[in-house]
C-alpha positions in Angstrom: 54.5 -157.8 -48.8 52.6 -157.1 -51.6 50.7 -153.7 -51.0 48.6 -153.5 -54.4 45.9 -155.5 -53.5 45.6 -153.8 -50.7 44.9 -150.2 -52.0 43.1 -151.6 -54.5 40.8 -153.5 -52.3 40.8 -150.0 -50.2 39.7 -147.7 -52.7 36.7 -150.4 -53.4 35.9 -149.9 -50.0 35.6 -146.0 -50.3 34.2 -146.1 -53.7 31.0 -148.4 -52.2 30.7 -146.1 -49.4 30.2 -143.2 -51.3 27.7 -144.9 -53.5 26.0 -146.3 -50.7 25.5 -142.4 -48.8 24.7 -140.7 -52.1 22.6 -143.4 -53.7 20.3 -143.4 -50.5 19.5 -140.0 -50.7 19.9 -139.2 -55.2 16.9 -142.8 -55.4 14.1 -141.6 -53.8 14.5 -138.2 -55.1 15.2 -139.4 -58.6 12.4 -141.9 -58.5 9.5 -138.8 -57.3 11.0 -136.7 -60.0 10.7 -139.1 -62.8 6.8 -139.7 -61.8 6.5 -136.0 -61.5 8.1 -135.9 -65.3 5.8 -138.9 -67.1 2.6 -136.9 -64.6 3.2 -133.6 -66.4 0.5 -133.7 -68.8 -1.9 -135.1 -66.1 -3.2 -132.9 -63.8 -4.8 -135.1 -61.3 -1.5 -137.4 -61.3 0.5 -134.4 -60.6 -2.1 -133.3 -57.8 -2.0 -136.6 -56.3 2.0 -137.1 -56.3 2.1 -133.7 -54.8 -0.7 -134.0 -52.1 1.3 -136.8 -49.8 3.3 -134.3 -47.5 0.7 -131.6 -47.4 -2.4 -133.3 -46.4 -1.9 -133.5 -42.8 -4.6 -134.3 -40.4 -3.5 -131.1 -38.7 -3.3 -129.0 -41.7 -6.5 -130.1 -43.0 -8.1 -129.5 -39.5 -6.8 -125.6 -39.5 -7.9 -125.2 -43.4 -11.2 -126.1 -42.5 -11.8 -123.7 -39.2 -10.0 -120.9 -41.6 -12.8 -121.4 -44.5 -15.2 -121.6 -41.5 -14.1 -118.3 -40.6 -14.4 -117.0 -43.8 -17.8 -117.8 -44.3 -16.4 -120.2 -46.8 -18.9 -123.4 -47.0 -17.8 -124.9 -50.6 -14.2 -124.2 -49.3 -15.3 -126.4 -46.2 -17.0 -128.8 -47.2 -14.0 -129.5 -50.5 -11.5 -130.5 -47.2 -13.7 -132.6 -45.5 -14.5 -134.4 -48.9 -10.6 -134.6 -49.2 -10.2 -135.9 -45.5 -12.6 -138.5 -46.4 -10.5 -139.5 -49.4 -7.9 -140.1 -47.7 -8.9 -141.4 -44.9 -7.9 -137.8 -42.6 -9.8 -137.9 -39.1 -12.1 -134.8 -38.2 -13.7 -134.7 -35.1 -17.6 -134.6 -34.9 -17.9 -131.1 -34.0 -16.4 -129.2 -37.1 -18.6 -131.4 -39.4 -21.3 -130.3 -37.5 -20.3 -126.6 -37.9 -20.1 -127.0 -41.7 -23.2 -128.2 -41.5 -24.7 -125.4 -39.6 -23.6 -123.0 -42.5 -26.5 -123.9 -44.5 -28.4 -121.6 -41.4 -29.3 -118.6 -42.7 -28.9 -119.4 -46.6 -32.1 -118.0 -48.0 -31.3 -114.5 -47.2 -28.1 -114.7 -48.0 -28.6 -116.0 -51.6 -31.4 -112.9 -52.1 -28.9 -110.7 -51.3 -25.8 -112.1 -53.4 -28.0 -112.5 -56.0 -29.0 -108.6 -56.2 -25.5 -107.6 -55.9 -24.6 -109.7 -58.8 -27.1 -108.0 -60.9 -26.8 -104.4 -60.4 -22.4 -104.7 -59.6 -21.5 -107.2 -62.0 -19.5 -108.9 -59.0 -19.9 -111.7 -57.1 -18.0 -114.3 -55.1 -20.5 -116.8 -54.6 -22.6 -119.2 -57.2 -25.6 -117.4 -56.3 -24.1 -113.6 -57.0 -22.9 -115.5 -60.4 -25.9 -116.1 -61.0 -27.4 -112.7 -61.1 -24.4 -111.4 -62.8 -25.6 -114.1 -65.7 -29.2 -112.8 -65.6 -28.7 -109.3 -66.4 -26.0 -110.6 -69.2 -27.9 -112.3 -70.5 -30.7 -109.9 -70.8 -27.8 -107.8 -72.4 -28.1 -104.7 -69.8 -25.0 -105.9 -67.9 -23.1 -105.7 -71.2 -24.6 -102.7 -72.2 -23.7 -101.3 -68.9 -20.1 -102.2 -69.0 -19.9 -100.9 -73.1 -21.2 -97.9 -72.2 -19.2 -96.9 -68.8 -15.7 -97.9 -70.6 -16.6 -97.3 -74.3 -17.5 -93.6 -73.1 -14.0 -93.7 -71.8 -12.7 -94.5 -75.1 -14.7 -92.3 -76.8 -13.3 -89.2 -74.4 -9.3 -90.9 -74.8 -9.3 -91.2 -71.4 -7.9 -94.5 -69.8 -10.3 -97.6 -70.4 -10.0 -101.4 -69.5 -9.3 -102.9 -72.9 -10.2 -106.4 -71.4 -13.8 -105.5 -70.2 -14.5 -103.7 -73.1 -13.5 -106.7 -75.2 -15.7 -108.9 -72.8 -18.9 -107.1 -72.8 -18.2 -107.0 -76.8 -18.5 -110.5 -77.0 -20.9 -111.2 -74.3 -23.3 -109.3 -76.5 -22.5 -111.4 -79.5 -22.6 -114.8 -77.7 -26.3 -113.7 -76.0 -27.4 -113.1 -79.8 -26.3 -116.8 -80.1 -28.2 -117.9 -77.1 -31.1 -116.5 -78.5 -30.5 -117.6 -82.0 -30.2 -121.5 -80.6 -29.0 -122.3 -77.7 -25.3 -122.7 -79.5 -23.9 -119.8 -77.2 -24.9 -120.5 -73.9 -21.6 -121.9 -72.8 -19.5 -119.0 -74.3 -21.9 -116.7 -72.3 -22.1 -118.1 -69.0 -18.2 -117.8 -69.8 -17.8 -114.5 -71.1 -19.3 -113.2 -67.6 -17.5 -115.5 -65.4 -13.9 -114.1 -66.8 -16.0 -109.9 -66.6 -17.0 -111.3 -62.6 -13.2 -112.2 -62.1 -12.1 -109.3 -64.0 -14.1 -106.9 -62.0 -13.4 -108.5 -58.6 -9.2 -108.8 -59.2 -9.7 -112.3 -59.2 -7.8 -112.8 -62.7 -4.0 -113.3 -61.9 -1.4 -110.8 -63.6 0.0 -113.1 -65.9 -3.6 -114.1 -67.3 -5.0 -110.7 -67.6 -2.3 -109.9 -70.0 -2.5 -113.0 -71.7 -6.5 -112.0 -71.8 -5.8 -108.5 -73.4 -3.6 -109.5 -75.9 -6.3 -111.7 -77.0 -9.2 -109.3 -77.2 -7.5 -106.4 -79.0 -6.4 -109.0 -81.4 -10.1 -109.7 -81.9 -11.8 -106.2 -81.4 -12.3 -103.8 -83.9 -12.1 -100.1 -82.0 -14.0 -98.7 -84.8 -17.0 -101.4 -84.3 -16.6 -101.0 -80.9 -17.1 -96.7 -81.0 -20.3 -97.6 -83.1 -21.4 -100.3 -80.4 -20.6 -97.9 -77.8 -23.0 -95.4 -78.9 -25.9 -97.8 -79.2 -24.9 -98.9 -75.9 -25.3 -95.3 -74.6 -29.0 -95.0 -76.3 -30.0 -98.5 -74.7 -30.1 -99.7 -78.6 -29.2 -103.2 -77.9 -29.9 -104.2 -81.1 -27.6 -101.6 -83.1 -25.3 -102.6 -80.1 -25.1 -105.8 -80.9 -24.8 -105.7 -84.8 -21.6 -103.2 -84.2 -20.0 -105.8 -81.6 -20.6 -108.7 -84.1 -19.5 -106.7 -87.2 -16.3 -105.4 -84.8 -15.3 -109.3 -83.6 -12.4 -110.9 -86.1 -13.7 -114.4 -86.1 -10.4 -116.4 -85.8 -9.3 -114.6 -82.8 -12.8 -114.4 -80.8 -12.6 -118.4 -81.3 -9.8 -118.4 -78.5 -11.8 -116.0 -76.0 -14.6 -118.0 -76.8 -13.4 -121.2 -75.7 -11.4 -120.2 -72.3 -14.8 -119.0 -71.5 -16.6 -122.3 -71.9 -13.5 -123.8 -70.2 -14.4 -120.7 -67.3 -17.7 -121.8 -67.2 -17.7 -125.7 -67.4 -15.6 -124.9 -64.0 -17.9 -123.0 -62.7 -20.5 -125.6 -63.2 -18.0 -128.3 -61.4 -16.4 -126.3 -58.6 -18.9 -122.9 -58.1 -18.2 -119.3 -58.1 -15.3 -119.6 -56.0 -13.7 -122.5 -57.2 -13.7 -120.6 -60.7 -12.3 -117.5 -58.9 -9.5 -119.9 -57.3 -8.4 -121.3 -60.5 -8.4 -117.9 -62.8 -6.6 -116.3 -59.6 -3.4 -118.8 -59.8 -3.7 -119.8 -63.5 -0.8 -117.7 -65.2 -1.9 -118.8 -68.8 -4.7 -119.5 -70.9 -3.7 -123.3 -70.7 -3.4 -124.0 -67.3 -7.2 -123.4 -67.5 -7.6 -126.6 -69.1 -5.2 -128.0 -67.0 -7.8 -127.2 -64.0 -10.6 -128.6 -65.8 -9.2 -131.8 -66.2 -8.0 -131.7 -62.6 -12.0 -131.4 -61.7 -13.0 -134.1 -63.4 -10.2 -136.0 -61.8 -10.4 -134.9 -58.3 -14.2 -134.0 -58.0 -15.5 -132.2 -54.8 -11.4 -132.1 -53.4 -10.2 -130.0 -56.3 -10.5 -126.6 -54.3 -9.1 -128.3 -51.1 -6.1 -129.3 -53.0 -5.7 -126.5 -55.2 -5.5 -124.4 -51.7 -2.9 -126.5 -50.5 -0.4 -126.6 -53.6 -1.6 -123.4 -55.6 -0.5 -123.6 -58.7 1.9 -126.7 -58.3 -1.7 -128.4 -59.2 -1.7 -127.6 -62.4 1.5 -127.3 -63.7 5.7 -128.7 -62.7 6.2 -124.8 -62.7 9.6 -123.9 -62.2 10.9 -126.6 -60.9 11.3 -128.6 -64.4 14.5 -128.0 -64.8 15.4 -129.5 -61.2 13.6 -132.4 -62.0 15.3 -133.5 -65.0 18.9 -132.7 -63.2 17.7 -135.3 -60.5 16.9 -137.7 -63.3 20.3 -137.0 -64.7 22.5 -137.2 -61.6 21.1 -140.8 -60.9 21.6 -142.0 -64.5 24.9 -140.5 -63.7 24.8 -142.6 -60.3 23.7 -145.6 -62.3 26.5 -145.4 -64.6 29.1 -145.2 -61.3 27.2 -147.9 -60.1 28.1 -150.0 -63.4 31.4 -148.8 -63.0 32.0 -150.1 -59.3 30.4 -153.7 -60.1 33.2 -154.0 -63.1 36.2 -153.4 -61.1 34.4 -155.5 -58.0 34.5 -158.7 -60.5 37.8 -158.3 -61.3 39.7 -158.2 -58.0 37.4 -160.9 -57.1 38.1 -162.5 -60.1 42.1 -162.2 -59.5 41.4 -163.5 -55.9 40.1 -167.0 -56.8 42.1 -167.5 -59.9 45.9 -166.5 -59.0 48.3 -167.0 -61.3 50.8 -169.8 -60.4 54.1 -168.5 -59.5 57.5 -169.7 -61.4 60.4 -171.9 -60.1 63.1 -169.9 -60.2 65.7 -173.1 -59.5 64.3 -174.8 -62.8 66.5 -173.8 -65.5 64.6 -172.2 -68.4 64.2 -174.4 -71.3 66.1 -174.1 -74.1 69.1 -172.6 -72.4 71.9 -175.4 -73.9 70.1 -175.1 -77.5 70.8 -171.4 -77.3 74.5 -171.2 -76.2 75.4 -173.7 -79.1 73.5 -171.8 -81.6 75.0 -168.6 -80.3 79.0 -170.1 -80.0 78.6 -172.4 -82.8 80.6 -174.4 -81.0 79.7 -178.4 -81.5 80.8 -181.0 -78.6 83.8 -183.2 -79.4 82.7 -186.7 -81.1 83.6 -189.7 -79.0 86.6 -192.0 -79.8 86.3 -195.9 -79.9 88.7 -197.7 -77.1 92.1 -199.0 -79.3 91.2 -197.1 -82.2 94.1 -196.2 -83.8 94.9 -192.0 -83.3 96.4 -189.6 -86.3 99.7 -188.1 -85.7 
């Protein structure tokens, strides 16, 4: 018996079994991270692709008694939007507690808005709002100039990145004035001083930040502007922070701030304070803006749930492209497996018809008188007379 098609029929066996077990668990893995790859560059994609096996009714449910907790109305309110979105149950009694947290609100705005003012800080869209007003009256900047200039001015240890801040903030209100052109980079410049001051601004992004303003600050400027600042001169102050700001560089601060700000406009105080506090690079700024605009009133809801995986693949790129690769790889075995499949079927249907070995070979006579030379004796007529 004939064992070769036998192992061969065997090892197809084995072969389809392993492609079976690891092509039901490589395809769906492959087939997330290719949509994860072609989603990189779009924020809300990414969000969405992401949000599947986090948004849980239950999850949802404790997010929203946590931000209840907190005090934490726009957080609220962001997951119940996102409930709604996706069609998530809550139960009548925790949108009627989100409700009830507009109680109360008067008073709490006077007060946020007074400790915006006179700090600089704030963690609500009201406290933004009186860090603007005094910025943009110039006394916040001055204020900020002259406590860290004066450190500067002594050698002692300053924050480069507020100084650098108030700096432009005083330039960009000059602009306000001037036409209106510099209203954006100022409502910007003191969102990024708010987050600064209230160690909202992640690690990665302050740095980024630094490097940006003392490319763009002149320290000599800035002594001048400092001691204006210091005589309430906002005027002189001003001049000296304008003459001290290298154009080309101050074009970059100035735009994250309008990016800062156009945030703030679509997700509030804290929504900005979210995104500068898990952004880890200028860019991933943008990346949030156009994650707003996607999302809407979910973007802090979702942004709480994935972090930073909202904005960017992160550091999981290069596991997503090895997934892609193992099941082009998988493909390929695939291709493989089908190949050697047709064959042995093919061999099965059309056999090769087997020889009779009692049937001489052909030939054989012609080639054992052309091989003995030999030639057969020629026949003699009856009565013919025979030689001697």
């Amino acid at each position: 018996m004939n064992r070769k098609p036998l192992l061969a029929w065997g090892g197809l066996a084995v072969a389809a079994l392993l492609l079976a077990g690891s092509g039901a668990e490589l395809l769906p893995q492959a087939h997330l991270a290719w949509r994860l790859l072609r989603a990189a560059e779009d924020p809300p994609a990414l969000a969405r692709l992401r949000l599947a096996p986090m948004a849980t009714p239950e999850r949802v449910a404790g997010e929203i008694d946590t931000a209840l907790a907190a005090g934490d109305e726009d957080l609220a309110r962001s997951f119940l939007a996102l409930a709604d979105e996706r069609g998530l149950p809550v139960d009548s009694a925790r949108r009627a507690r989100i409700e009830a947290m507009s109680d109360g609100a008067p008073l709490r705005m006077a007060r946020a808005f007074a400790d915006g003012a006179l700090s600089g800080q704030a963690d609500s869209g009201i406290g933004l709002a009186g860090a603007f007003a005094a910025d943009l009256t110039g006394l916040g900047d001055l204020r900020d100039l002259a406590r860290e200039g004066g450190h500067l001015v002594r050698d002692e240890p300053y924050d480069p990145l507020l100084l650098g801040l108030a700096s432009v903030g005083l330039v960009a209100t000059a602009a306000t004035y001037a036409g209106g052109l510099g209203a954006v980079a100022r409502g910007g410049a003191t969102v990024l001083k708010v987050a600064h001051k209230s160690g909202r601004l992640s690690r990665s992004l302050t740095a980024s930040l630094g490097r940006m303003v003392r490319e763009s600050v002149n320290p000599g400027a800035v002594r001048v502007a400092v001691a204006a600042a210091g005589r309430l001169d906002l005027a002189t102050a001003r001049n000296a922070a304008r003459s001290g700001l290298r154009t080309g560089a101050i074009a970059e601060l100035t735009a994250l701030g309008g990016q800062a700000y156009t945030l703030q406009a679509r997700m509030g105080a804290r929504g900005v304070m979210q995104v500068l506090s898990v952004a880890r690079a200028p860019s991933e700024i943008g990346h949030a803006v156009r994650l707003a605009e996607g999302l809407g009133p979910a973007t802090r809801a979702v942004l709480k749930l994935l972090d930073r995986a909202a904005l960017v693949i992160g550091a999981v790129l290069m596991e997503l492209v090895r997934t892609v690769w193992l099941a082009l790889g998988w493909c390929w075995g695939l291709t493989l497996f089908c190949r050697r499949l047709g064959l042995a079927i093919g061999r099965l249907i059309w056999r090769r018809p087997a020889q009779d070995k009692r049937k001489p070979p052909q030939g054989r006579a012609a080639t054992r008188v052309s091989v003995t030379g030999a030639r057969p004796p020629a026949k003699v007529p009856v009565g013919a007379p025979t030689s001697r």
